[in-house]
C-alpha positions as CSV (number, residue, x, y, z in Angstrom):
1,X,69.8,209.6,-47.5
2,X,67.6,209.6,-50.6
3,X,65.9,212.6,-51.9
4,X,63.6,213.1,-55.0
5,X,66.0,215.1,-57.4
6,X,64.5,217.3,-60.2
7,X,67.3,216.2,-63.0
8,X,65.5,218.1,-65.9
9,X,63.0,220.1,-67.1
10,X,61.3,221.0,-70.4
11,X,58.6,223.5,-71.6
12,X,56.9,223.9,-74.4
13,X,55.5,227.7,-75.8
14,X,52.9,228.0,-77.9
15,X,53.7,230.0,-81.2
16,X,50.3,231.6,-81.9
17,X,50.3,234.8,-80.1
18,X,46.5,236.3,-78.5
19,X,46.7,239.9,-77.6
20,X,44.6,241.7,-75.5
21,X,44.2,243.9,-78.6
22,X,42.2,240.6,-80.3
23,X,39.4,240.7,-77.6
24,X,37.9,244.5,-78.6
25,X,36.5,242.9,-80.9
26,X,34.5,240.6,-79.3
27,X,30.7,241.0,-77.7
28,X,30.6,239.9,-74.2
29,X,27.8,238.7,-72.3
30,X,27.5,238.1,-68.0
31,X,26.3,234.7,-66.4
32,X,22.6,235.9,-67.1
33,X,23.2,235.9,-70.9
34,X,22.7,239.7,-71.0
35,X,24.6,241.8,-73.3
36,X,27.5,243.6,-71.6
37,X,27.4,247.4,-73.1
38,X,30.2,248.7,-71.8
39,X,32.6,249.2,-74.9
40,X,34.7,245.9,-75.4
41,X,38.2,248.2,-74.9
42,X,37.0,249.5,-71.6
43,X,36.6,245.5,-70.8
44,X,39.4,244.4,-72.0
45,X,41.4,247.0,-70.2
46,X,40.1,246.8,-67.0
47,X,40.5,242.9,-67.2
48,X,44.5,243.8,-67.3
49,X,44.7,245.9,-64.9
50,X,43.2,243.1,-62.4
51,X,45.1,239.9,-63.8
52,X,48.0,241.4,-65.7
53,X,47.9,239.4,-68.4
54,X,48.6,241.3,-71.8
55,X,49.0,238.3,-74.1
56,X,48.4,234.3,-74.0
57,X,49.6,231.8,-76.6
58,X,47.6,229.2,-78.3
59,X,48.6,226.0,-79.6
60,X,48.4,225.9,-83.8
61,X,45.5,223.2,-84.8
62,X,47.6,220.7,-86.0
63,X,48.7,220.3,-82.0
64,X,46.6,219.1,-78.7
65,X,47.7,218.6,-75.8
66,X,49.9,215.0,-76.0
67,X,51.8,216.4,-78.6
68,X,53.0,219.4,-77.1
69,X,53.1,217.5,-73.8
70,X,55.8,215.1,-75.6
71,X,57.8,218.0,-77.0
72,X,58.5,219.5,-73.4
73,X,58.7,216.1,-72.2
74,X,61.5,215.2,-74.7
75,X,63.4,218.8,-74.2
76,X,63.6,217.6,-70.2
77,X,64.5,214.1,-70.5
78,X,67.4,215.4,-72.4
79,X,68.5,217.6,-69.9
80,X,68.6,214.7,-67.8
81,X,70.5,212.3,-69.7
82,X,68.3,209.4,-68.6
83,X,68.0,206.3,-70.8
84,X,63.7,206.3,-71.5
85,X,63.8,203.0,-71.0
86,X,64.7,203.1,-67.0
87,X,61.4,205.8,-66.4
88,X,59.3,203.7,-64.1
89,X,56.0,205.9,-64.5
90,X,55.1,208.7,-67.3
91,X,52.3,211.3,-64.5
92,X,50.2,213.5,-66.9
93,X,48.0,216.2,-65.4
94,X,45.6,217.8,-67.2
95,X,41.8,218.7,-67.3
96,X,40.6,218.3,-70.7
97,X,42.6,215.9,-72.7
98,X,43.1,216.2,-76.7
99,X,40.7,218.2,-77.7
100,X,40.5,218.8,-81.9
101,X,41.0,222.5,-82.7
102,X,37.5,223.7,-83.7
103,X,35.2,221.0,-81.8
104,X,34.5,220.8,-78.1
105,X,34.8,217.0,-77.4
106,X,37.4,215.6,-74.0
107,X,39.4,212.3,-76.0
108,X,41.1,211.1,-73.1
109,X,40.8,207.3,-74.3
110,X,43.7,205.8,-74.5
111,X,45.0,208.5,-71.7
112,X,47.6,211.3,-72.4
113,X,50.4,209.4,-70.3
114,X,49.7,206.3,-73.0
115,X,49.9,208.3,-75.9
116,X,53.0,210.5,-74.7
117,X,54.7,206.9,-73.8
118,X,54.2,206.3,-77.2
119,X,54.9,209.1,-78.5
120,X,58.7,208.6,-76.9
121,X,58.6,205.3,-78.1
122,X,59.0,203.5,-74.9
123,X,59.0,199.8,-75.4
124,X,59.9,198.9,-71.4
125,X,56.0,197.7,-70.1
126,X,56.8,198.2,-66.7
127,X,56.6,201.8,-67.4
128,X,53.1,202.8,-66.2
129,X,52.1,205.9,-67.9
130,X,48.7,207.7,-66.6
131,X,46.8,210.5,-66.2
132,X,45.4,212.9,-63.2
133,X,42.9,215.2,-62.8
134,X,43.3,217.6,-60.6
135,X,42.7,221.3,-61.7
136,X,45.7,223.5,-62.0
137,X,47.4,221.9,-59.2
138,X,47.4,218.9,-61.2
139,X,51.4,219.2,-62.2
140,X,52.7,219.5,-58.4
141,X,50.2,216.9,-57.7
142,X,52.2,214.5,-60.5
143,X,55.3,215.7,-58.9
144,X,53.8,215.0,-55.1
145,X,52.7,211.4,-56.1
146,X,56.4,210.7,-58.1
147,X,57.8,211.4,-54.7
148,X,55.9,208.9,-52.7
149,X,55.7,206.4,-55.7
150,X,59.7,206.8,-55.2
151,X,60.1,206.3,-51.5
152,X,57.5,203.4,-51.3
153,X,60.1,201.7,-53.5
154,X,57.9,201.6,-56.9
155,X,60.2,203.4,-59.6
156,X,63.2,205.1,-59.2
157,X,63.1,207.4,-61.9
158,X,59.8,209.4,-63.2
159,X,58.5,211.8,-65.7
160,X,55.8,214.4,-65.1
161,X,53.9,216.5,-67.4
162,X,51.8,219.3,-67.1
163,X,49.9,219.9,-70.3
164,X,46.8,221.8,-71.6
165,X,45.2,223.0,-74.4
166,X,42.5,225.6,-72.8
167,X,41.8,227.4,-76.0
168,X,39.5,224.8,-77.3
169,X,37.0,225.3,-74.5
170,X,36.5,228.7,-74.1
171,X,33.1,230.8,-74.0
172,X,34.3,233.8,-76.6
173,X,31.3,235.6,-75.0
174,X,32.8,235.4,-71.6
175,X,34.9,237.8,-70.5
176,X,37.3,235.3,-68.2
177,X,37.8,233.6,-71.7
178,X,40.9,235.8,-71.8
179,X,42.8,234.3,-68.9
180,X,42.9,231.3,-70.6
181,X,45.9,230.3,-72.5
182,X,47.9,226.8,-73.8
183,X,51.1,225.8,-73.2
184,X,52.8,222.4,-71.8
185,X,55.6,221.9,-68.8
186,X,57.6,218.8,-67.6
187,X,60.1,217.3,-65.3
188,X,62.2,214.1,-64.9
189,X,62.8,213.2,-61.1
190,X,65.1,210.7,-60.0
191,X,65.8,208.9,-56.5
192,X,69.4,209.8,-55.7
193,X,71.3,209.6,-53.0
194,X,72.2,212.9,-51.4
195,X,74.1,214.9,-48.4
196,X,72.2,215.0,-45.6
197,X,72.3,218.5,-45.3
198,X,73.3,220.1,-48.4
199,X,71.4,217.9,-50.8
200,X,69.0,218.6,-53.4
201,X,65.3,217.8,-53.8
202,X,61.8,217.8,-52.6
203,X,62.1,218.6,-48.7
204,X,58.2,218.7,-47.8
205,X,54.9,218.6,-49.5
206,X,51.3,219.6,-48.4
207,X,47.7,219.1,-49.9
208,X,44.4,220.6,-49.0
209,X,41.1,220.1,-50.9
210,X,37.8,221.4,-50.1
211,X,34.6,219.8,-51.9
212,X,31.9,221.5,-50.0
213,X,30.2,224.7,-51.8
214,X,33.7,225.0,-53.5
215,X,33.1,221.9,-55.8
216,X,31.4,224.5,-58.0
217,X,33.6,227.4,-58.2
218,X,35.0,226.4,-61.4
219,X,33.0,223.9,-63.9
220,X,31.4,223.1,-67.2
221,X,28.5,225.5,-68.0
222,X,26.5,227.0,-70.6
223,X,28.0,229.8,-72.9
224,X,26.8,233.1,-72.3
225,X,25.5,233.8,-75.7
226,X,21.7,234.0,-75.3
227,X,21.5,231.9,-78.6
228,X,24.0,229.8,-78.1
229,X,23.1,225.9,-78.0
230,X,22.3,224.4,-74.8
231,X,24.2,221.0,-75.2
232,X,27.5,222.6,-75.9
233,X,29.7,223.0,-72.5
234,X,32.7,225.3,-71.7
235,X,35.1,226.5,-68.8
236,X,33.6,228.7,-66.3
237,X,34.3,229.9,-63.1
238,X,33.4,231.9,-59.7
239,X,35.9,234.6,-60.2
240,X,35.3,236.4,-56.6
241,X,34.4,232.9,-55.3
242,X,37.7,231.7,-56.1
243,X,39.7,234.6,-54.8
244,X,38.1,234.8,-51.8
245,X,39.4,230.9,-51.4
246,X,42.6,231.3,-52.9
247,X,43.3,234.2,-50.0
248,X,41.7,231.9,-47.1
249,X,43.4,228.6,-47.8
250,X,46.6,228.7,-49.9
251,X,49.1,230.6,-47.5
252,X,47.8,227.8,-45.0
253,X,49.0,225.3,-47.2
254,X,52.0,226.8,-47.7
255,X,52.9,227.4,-44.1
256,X,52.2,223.8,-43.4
257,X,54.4,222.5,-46.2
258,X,57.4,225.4,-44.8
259,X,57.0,223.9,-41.4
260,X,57.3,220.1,-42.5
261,X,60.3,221.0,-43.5
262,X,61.9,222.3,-40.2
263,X,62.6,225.6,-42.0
264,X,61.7,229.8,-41.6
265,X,60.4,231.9,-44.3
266,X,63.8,233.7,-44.1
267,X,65.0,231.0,-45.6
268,X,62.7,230.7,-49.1
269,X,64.6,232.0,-51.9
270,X,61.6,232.4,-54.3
271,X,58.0,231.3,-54.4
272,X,56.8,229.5,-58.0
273,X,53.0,230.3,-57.5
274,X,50.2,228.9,-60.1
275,X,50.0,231.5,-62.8
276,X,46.5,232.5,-62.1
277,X,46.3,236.4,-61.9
278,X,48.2,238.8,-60.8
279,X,46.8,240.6,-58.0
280,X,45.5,237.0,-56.5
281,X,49.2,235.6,-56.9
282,X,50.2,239.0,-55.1
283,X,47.5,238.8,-52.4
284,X,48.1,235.2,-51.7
285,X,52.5,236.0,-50.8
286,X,51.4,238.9,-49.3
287,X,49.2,237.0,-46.9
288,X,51.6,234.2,-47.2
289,X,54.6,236.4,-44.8
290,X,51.7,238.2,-43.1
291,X,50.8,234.7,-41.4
292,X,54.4,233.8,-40.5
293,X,55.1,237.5,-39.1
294,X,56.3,239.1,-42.0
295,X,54.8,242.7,-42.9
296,X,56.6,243.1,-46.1
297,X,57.3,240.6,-49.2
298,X,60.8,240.6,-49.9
299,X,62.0,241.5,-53.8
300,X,62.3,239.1,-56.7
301,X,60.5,236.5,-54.5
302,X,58.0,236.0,-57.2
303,X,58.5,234.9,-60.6
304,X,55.6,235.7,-62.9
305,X,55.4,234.7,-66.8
306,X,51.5,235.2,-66.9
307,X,51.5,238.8,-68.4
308,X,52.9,237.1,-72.1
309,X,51.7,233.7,-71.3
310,X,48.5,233.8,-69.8
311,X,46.9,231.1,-67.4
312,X,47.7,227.7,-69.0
313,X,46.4,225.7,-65.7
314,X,48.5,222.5,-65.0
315,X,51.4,224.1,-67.6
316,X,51.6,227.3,-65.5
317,X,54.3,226.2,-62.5
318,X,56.2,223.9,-64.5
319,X,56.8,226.6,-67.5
320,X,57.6,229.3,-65.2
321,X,60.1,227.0,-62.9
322,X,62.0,226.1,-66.6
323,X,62.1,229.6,-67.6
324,X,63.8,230.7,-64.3
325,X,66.0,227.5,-63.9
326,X,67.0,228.4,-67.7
327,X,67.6,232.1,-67.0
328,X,64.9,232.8,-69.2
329,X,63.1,235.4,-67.0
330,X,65.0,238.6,-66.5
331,X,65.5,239.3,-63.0
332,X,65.6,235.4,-61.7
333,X,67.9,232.6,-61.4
334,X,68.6,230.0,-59.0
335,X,71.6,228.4,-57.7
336,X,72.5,225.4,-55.4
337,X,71.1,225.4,-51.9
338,X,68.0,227.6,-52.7
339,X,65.1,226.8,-51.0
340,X,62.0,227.4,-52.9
341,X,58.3,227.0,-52.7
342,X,55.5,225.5,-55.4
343,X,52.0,225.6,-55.1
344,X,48.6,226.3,-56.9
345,X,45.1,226.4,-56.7
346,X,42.5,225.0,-58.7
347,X,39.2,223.5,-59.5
348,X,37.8,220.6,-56.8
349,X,39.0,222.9,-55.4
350,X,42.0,221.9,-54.7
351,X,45.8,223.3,-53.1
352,X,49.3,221.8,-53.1
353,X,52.4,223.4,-52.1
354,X,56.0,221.2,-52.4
355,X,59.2,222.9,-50.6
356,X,62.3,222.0,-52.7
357,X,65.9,222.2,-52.2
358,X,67.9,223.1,-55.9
């Protein structure tokens, strides 16, 4: 039988380091454009305590988010020792495309997937390179659509990247502007043939996506300085909105892609979860093995990279699953036959969850 086989990875890190520290500085203003008094430390301190996140990385100005899309996109097509010229699809996720350090303007024409192509120097034309927008699920999304591009017979080799340069769009008045981070993730998957049994690859994949009242929970707004001008647009979200949806739907969606599978949840070996906060990713595992019977959460089930890295969107699985397959996390590693989980939430709003066999 065939499987889609992850056959390398690649990540790319920021070098720019943002501290927590940074952000007592800064005057922060709610929703209503009112002054927030309490003292920016208190703030800032408070916000780690609820997401964990201590640091973020942003990218230096002379990078957006094709470039360091193409240098974690090189580091895994070298792992996998494919010739470039056989990838029959480059899948880029993103949100905002190249944005130029210092303005606020999407460029997404030609799309990142084109430019990344190019960027490898890929002369074969029958490589389709092209881009998805799907909010932080957007990577597992490219790596969902590689797998049925694959079994419908349309390429037998693919590259996905994950990629995102969130810096340039954030409200420095806003207080969830410190979640937000940069960074860049990819994968090469081929379709190999494997044991039936003991094989390697993607086992089981589920997708949700709810466009009701939830369409709004994250968008472009207004920034939160009363002075600020009007036309100008950044990132903004329904923090308690989106929990509260995380919570609801995301164990669902990971059940469903568990039981596609034919397997238990004794059998997942770890759980790479969208780098969002902490006590959400917590809460959602939590209720995750509470809805298959499970009281308690079983150790080193969850990697977690967000407390240096912060939330990077579609770059938050992809980094996080290189780390660990590296042995770049202390405390994790994989070996053959583990059976692990992916999945994310994000802005539609949308969930994804693949089940994958190492």
């Amino acid at each position: 039988m065939k499987r889609t086989v992850i056959t390398g990875t690649g990540s790319y890190i920021p070098q720019i380091i943002k501290t927590n520290r940074d952000f007592t500085v800064h005057d922060f203003f709610d929703e209503n454009k009112t002054r927030i008094e309490i003292d920016p430390s208190i703030v800032v301190e408070k916000f780690r305590q609820i997401t964990g996140i201590m640091e973020r990385r942003y990218a230096s100005k002379e990078m957006n988010a094709s470039d360091i899309g193409t240098v974690a996109a090189k580091i895994s097509i070298e792992e996998s020792k494919i010739d470039i010229e056989t990838l029959g699809q480059i899948i880029v996720a993103h949100n905002f495309g190249n944005v130029v350090k210092h303005t606020i303007q999407t460029d997404i024409l030609p799309a990142l997937a084109s430019r990344i192509k190019h960027n490898l120097k890929i002369k074969n034309p029958y490589c389709v390179p092209y881009d998805i927008l799907f909010g932080c699920p957007g990577w597992i999304q490219g790596l969902i659509q590689a797998d049925a591009f694959m079994k419908a017979g349309v390429s037998e080799k693919c590259l996905v990247v994950g990629t995102e340069t969130l810096s340039r769009v954030l409200d420095v008045y806003d207080r969830d502007s410190m979640i937000f981070s940069d960074g860049a993730g990819a994968c090469v998957v081929e379709y190999q043939e494997v044991d039936d049994y003991n094989g390697s690859g993607i086992l089981s994949t589920a997708i949700q996506s709810h466009c009701g009242e939830e369409v709004d929970y994250l968008y472009l707004g207004e920034s939160n300085f009363p002075h600020s001008d009007p036309r100008l647009r950044y990132i903004k979200m329904k923090g308690r909105k989106i929990y509260e949806y995380a919570i609801k739907y995301v164990p669902s969606a990971m059940k469903e892609c568990l039981n596609k599978a034919g397997l238990e949840i004794s059998d997942v070996s770890m759980i790479f979860i969208h780098q969002a906060n902490e006590k959400l990713d917590e809460a959602i595992i939590k209720a995750f093995y509470k809805s298959n019977g499970v009281s308690s959460v079983p150790d080193n089930i969850l990697p977690m990279n967000i407390h240096k890295l912060g939330n990077s969107s579609v770059a938050t699985v992809p980094t996080l699953f290189d780390m660990v397959r590296k042995g770049r996390l202390e405390g994790f590693s994989l070996k053959p036959g583990d059976i692990v989980l992916l999945a994310s939430v994000g802005a539609g709003m949308n969930i994804n969850a693949v089940c994958y066999k190492i």
